[in-house]
C-alpha positions in Angstrom: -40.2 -18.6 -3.4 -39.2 -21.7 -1.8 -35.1 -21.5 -1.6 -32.6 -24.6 -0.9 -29.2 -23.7 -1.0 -25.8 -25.1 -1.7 -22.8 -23.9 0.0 -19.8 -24.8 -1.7 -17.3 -23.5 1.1 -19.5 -23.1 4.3 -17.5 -20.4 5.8 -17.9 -16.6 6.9 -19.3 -15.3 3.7 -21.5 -18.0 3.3 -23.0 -18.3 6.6 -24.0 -14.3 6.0 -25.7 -15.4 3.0 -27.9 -18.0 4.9 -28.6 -15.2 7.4 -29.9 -13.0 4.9 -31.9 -15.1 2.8 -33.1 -17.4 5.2 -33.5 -20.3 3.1 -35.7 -23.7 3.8 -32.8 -25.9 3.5 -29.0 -25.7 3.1 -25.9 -27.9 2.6 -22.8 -26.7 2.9 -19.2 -28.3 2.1 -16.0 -28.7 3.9 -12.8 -30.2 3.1 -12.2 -32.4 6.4 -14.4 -34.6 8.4 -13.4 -33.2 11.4 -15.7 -29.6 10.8 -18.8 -31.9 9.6 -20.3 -31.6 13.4 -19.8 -27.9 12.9 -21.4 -27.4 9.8 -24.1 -29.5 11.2 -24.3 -27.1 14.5 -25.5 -24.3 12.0 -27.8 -26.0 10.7 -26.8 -27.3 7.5 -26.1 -30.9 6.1 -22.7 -31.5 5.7 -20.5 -32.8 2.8 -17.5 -33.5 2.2 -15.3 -32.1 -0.9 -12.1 -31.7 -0.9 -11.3 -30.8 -5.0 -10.3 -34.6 -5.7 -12.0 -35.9 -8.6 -13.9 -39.4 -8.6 -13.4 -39.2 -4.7 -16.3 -41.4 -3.2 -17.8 -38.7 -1.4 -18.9 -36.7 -4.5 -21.5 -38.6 -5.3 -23.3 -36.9 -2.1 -22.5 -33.5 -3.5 -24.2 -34.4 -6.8 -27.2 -35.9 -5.1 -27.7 -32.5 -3.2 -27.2 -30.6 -6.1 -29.7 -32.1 -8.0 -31.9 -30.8 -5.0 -30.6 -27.1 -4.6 -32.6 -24.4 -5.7 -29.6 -22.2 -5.4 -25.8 -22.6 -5.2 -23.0 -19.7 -3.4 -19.7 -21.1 -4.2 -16.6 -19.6 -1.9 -13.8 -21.8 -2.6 -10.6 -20.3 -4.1 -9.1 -21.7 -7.3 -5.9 -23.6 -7.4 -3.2 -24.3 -9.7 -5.5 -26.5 -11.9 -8.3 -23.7 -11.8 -11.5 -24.1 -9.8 -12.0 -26.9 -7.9 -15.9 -27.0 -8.2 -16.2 -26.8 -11.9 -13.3 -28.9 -12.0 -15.4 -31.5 -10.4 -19.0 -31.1 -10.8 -19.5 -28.7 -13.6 -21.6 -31.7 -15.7 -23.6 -31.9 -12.2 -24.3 -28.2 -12.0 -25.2 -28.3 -15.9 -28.0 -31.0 -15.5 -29.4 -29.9 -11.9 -30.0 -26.4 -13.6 -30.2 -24.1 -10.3 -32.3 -21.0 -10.4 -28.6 -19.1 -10.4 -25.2 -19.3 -8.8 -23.1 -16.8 -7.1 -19.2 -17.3 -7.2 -17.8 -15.2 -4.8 -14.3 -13.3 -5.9 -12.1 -10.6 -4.9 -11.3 -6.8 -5.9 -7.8 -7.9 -5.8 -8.5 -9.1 -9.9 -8.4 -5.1 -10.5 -4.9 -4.9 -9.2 -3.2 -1.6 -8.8 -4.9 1.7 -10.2 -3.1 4.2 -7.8 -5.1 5.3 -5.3 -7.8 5.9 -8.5 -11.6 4.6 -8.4 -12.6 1.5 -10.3 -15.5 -0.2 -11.5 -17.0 -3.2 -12.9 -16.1 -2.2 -16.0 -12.4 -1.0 -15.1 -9.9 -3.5 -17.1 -8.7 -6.3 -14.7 -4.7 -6.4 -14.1 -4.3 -8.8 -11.2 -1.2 -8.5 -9.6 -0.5 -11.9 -7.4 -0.8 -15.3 -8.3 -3.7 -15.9 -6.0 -6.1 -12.6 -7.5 -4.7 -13.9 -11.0 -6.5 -17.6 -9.9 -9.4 -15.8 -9.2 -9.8 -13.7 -12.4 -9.5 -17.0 -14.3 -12.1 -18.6 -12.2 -14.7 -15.5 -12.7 -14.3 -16.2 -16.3 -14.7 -19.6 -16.3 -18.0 -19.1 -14.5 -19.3 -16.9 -16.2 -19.1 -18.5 -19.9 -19.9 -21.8 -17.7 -23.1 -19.9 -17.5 -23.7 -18.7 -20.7 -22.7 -22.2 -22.1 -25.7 -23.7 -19.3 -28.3 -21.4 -19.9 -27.9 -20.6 -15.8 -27.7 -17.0 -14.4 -24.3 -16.7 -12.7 -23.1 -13.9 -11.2 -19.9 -13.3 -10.1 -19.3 -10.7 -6.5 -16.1 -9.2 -6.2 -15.7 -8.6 -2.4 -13.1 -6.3 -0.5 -11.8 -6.6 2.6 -14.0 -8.7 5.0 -14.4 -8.2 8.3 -17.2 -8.8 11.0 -17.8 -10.2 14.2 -15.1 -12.5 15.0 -13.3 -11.1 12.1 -11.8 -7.6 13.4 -8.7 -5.8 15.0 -9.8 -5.6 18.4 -8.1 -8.6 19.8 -4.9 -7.6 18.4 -5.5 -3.8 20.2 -5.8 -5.4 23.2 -2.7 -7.4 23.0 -0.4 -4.7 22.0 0.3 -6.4 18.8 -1.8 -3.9 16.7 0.1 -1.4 14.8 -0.9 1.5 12.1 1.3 0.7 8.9 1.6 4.2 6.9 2.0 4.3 3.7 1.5 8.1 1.7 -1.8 7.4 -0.3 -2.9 4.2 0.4 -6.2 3.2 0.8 -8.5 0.4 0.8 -12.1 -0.7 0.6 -13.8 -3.0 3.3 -17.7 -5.3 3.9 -19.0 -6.1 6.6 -19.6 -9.9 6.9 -23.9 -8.7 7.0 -23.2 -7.0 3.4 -21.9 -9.8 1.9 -25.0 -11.7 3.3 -27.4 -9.0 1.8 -25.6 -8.8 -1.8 -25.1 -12.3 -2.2 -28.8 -12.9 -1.3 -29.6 -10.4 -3.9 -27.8 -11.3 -6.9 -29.5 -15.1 -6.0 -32.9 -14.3 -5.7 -32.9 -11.9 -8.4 -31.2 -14.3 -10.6 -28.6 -11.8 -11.0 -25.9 -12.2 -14.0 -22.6 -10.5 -14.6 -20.1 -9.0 -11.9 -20.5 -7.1 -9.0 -18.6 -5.2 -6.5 -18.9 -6.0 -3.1 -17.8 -2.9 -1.4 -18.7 -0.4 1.6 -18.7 3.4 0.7 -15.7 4.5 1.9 -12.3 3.8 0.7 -10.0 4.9 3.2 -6.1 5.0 4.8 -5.4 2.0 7.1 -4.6 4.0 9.6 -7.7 5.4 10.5 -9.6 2.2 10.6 -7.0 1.1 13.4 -7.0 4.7 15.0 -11.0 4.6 15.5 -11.2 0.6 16.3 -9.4 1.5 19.0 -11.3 4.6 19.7 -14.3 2.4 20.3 -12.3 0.6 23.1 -11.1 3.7 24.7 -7.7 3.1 23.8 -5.1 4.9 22.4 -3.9 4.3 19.1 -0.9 1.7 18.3 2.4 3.9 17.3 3.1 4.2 13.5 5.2 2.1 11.7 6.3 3.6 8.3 5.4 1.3 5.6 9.1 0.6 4.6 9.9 -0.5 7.9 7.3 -2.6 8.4 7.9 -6.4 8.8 5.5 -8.2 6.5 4.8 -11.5 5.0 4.9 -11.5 0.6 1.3 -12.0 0.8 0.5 -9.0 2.9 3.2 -7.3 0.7 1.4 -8.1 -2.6 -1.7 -6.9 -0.5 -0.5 -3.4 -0.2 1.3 -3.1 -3.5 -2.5 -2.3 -4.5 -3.9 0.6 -3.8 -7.4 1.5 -5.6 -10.6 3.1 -4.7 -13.7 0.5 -5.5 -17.1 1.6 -7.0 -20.8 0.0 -5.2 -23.0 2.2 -7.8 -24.3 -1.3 -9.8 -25.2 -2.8 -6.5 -27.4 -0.6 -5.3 -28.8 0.7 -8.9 -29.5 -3.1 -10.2 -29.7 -5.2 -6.9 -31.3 -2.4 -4.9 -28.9 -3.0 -2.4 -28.9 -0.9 0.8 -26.0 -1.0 3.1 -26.2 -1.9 6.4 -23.0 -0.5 7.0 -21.6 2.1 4.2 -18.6 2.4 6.2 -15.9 0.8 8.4 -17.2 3.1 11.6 -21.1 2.0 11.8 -19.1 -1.5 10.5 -16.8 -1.5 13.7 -19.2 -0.2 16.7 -21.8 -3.0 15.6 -18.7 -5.6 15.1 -17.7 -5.1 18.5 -21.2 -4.9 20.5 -22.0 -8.2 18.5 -18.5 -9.6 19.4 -19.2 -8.8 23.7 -23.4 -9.8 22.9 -22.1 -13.2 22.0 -19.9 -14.2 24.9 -20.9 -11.5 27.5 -17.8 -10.1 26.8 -14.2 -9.5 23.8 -13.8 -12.8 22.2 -11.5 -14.2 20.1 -11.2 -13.2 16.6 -9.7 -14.5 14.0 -9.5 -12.1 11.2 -6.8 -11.9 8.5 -5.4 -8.9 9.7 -4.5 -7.5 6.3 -8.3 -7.3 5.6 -8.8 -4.0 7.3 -5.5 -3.2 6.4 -3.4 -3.8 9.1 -0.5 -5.8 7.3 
């Protein structure tokens, strides 16, 4: 099968996907003109799209759409819902892609305390932004029903990856290990993503899926063995009611829940690259020194791997 894909959001996640599925063509999207060069650098035609409706640069997007086999969208809603359905949902309708992939979070699940969830666990989104994104799964999901297009809908947890880990922060000294009784969180590598999302598009995949490692586990260890790997030892402990945090990583760790993968690997056939943050974190960081012949910079969120 011949694949062109559309990126809408040409950004970690997506540029995994295009690793794994290797497609003939891609275009990907970014909100300023100062990233097209960038975009082009990997390969990909660059657009512009920055959520405004009737801007004159849309007209590109359609065009290309009309030409995709294929379409990952990983933009976030807003406060008037999801910018790319907002826009070009009459586009996608009449280009009629092989399937679509909207990329999501497991934050939509919300709090369960500490218990496991799954794809068919009730949805109780605690922040504004996870509530956004629930709205937006729901949107595309009737969008595709209503369009006759397999959509599918990947719920990822937190993303990490080369470029996208704690180790620059362990070097600096500015790492620490928030504790919190009970807490735990799920984590995908940045190659997972790739593989799941390829997947669920070339299998035409429809419904929701979590995009999740294996291993759910306390913050604190993930920190405790990054810093293994770099023969360090481990930041000091900073109780969790101590800690000095923004509202966002606050609303981050007011959620504590243990995700499922079953469906993946049952109805994609997905295998794991890495099931768990410590096969995740020793290829993270030999890819990390591969790439510059030595630590570069990263620039993870840190509250992905659940430092706060």
């Amino acid at each position: 099968m011949t694949i062109s894909l559309f990126c809408f959001g040409l950004g970690f996640s997506a540029r995994n996907t295009i690793d794994a599925l290797q497609p003939e063509s891609v275009w990907g999207t970014t909100r300023s003109a100062e990233r097209l060069r960038e975009l082009a650098d990997l390969g990909a035609m660059p657009l512009i799209f920055d959520g405004v409706p009737g801007a004159p640069h849309n007209g590109a997007v359609e065009d290309a759409l009309a030409e995709a086999s294929h379409v990952l969208v990983s933009i976030a809603p807003g406060e008037d819902g999801d910018p790319v359905l907002n826009v070009f949902r009459q586009a996608l309708a009449e280009a009629e892609p092989m399937a679509i992939s909207y990329l999501s979070t497991v934050g939509v699940y919300g709090d369960h305390g500490g218990g496991w969830v799954d794809e068919t666990t009730k949805c109780n989104p605690v922040s504004k932004r996870s509530r956004q994104r629930r709205t937006a799964e729901e949107r595309w999901l009737e969008f595709g029903e209503e369009a006759g297009i397999p959509v599918s809908v990947i719920r990822l947890s937190g993303i990490y990856g080369p470029g996208r880990g704690p180790f620059e922060k362990l070097r600096s000294g500015k790492s620490r290990r928030i504790i919190k009784e009970g807490q735990v969180f799920n984590r995908i590598h940045g190659a997972d993503i790739g593989t799941i999302a390829a997947a669920a598009l070339t299998q035409q995949a429809v419904g929701i899926f979590n995009g999740t490692d294996d291993e759910p586990a306390p913050p604190q260890d993930v920190i405790a063995y990054a810093a293994s790997l770099l023969g360090m030892e481990p930041p000091p402990e900073v109780r969790f009611e101590e800690a000095e945090m923004s509202p966002m990583a606050l609303s981050f760790w007011g959620e504590n829940k243990r995700v499922k993968n079953d469906k993946i690997k049952e109805e994609l056939g997905v295998r794991l690259a890495y099931p768990t943050y410590r096969e995740g974190l020793a290829a993270t960081l030999a890819a990390e020194k591969d790439a510059s012949g030595g630590p570069i910079k990263s620039h993870a969120r840190q509250k992905d791997l659940g430092e706060g």
